[in-house]
N, C-alpha and C positions, 0 to 999 in steps of 0.2 A: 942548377941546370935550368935554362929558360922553357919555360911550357911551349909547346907546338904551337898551340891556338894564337900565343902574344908573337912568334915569332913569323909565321906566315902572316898577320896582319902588320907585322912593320916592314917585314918584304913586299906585299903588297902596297901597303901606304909608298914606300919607295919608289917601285913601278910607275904606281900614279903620277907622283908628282916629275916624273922624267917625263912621262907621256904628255902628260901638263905642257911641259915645257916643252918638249919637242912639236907639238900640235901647234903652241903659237908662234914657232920658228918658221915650221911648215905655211902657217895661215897668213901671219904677215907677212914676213920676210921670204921667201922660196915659192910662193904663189901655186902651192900645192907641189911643188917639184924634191920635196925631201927626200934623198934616198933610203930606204930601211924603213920611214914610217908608217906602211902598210902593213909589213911585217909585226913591225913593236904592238901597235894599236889595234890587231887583227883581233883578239878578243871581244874590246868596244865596240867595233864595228860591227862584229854578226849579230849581238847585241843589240845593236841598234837597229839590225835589219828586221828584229821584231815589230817593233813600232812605225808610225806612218813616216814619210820622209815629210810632212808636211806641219812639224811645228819648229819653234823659232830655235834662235839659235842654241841662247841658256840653258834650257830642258835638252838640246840634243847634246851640249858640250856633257852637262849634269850625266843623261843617260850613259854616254862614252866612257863619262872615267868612273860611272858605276859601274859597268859591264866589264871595264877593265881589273881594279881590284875587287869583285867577285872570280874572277876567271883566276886571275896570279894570287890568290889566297888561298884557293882551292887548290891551284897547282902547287905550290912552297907548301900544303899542308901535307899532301901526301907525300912531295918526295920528303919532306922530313922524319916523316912518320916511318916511312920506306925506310930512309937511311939507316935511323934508328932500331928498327927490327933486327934490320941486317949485322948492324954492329952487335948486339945483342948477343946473335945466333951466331956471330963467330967469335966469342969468348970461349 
């Protein structure tokens, strides 16, 4: 059985790197017009709304997809853990 901890960080790691990729679909190509990426990437962003809007772009991509897999690691941990209980409790 895979441990919680390894499996919400490979669910996260996955997130990220969709979010990755959808951000420079969004940024190149769709000139901010993607539909759902607001949605997807809503973690990074409030994340982001920590910090100033005023530094460049690498450290705010950097903060983005940290805020992102902090957010969906923590989320896949619990509902794992969640699941897991409950399967447990109904044996």
């Amino acid at each position: 059985m895979v441990r919680p901890i390894a499996l919400a960080i490979g669910v996260s790691a996955a997130v990220v790197l969709i979010t990755a990729l959808c951000f420079f679909i969004d940024f190149y190509c769709l000139s901010g017009q993607m539909p759902g990426y607001k949605i997807l990437a809503y973690p990074g962003i409030a994340w982001l709304r920590l910090f100033s809007e005023e530094i460049n772009f690498w450290p705010k991509l950097g903060l983005l997809l940290l805020g992102q897999f902090l957010a969906y690691a923590l989320l896949a941990l619990v509902a794992i853990v969640g699941v897991r209980s409950f399967r447990r409790s109904c044996r």
